[in-house]
N, C-alpha and C positions, 0 to 999 in steps of 0.2 A: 297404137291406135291408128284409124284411116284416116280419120280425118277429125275436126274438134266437135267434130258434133256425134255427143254420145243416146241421145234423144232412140229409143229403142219401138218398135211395135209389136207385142206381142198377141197372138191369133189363140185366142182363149176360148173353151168352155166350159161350162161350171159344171160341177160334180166329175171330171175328171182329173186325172195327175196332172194336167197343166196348174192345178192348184199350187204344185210346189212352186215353179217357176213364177205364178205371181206371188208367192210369199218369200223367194230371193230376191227380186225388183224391189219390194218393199224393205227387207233387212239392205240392202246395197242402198236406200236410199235414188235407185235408178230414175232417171228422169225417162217415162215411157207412157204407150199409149193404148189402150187394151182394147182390142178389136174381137169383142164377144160373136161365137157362133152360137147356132143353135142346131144342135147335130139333131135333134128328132124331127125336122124342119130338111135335114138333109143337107145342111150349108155347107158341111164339110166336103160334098161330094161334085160342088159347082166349079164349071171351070175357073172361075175368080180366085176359088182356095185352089183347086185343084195346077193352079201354075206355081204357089207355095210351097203345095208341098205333095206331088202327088201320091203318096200313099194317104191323102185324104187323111191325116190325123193330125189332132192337136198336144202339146203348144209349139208352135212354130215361131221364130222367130224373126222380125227385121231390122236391119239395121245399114244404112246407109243403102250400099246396093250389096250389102251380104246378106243370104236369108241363110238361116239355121237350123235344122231338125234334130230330132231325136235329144232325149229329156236331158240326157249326161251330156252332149252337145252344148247344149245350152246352157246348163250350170258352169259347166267350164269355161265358157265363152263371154256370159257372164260378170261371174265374179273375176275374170281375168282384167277385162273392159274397167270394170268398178275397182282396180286394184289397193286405192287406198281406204277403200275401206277395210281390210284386212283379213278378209274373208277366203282367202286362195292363198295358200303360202305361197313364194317365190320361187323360182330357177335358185335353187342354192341353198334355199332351206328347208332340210333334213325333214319337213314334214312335208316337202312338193310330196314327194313319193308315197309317200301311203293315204296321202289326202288323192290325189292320182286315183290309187289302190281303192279304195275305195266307192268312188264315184264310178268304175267303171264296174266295180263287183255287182252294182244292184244292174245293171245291165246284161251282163253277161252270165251272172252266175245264179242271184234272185228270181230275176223277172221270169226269166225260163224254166225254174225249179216253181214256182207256182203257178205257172200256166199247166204244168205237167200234172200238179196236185189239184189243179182245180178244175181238171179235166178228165181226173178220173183214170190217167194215163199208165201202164204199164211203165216203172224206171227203165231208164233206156241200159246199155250196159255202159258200163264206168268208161271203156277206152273209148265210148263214140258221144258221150254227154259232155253238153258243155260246162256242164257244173257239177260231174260228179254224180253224187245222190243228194237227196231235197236235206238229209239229216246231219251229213257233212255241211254241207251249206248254212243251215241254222244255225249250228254250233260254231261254226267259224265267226258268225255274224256275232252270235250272243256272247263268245268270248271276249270278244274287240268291244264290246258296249261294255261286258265287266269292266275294262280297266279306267275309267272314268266318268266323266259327268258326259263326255260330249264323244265321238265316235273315234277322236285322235286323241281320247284322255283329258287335258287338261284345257286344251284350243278349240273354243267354239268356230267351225266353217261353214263354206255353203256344204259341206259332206250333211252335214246335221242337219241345213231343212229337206235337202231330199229323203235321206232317211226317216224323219220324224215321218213326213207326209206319206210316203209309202209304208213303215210302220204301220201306221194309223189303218190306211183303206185295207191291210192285209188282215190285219185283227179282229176288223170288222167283219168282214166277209170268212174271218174263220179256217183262212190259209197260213196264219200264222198261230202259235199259240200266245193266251195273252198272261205270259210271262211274268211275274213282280217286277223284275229289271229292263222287260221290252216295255211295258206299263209307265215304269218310272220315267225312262226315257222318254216316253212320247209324250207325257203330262209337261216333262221338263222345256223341251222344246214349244209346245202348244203353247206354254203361256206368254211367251216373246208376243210384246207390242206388236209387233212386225206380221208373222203368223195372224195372230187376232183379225189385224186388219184386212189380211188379204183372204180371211174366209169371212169375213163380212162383204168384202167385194165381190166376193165369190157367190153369195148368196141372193143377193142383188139380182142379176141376171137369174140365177137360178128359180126364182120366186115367180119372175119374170115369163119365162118359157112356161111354166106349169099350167 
């Protein structure tokens, strides 16, 4: 840690994926401060955020004099910061790596395979995509969710609220199919305390800007 003050500020707005990030603040128990935009207002695109984060997107993070972007970023940075909550395996146990594994797949392999599918996109060819095809990709994910209640099996982490929250807006919008088991999973995680609260926070602003 830099310093003892773990006091965090997150640049939030509602009805996007910054929702996962306030509902890991909330399971971490994080002591933070939630600096609500209002993107159809265009705050994202002021220089005031715009020295945050300039690709002008949220959730961004602050924290001492480190700022933080990009969602997997921040999940890892995170629950690393919160470590005794036990939410990030450690340097040494055998679940760093595929909790790792994980966090970085909806980045790298997810987000891209549905941008493609929700774009209407020709597949690109195997040797040049970063993920393959959209079909590989699903079934890698829905295999990994059969073998237990939480996305490492038997260890609920922060891997689970990202996934749950992405889940959720993909099912919605009909980029994913809504599975029995993508279904179970996203019920399972939704009903955490923690979740609840931070789409109630969520909604707040949300209610708010309309």
């Amino acid at each position: 840690m830099m310093n003892g003050n773990r006091q965090v500020t997150l640049f939030h707005a509602p009805n996007t994926r910054s929702l996962g990030a306030l509902a890991l603040l909330e399971e971490l128990g994080a002591d933070y401060r939630l600096k609500v935009l209002d993107l159809k207002a265009g705050e994202q695109r002021k220089p005031e955020f715009l020295a945050i984060n300039p690709m002008g997107k949220v959730p961004a993070l602050l924290h001492a004099d480190a700022v933080v972007t990009e969602l997997v970023a921040i999940y890892i940075y995170l629950a690393d910061l919160y470590a005794e909550s036990g939410l990030a395996p450690g340097i040494g146990n055998p679940l760093r790596g595929p909790y790792l594994r994980w966090l970085v797949f909806y980045g790298s392999c997810f987000e891209p395979a549905l941008v493609d599918k929700r774009l209407k996109r020709e597949p690109p060819p195997r040797s040049t995509s970063p993920y393959g095809d959209y079909e590989t990709m699903l079934k890698t994910l829905s295999d990994q969710l059969a073998k237990g209640p939480y996305i490492l099996g038997e260890k609920f982490t922060a891997a689970d609220v990202l996934w749950s929250i992405a889940l959720s807006w993909s099912v919605a919008f009909k980029l994913v199919p809504k599975s029995p088991p993508i279904r179970a999973y996203i019920d399972r995680i939704n009903l955490r305390p923690a979740v609840e609260r931070a789409r109630a926070k969520d909604a707040e602003p949300a209610a708010a800007q309309r």
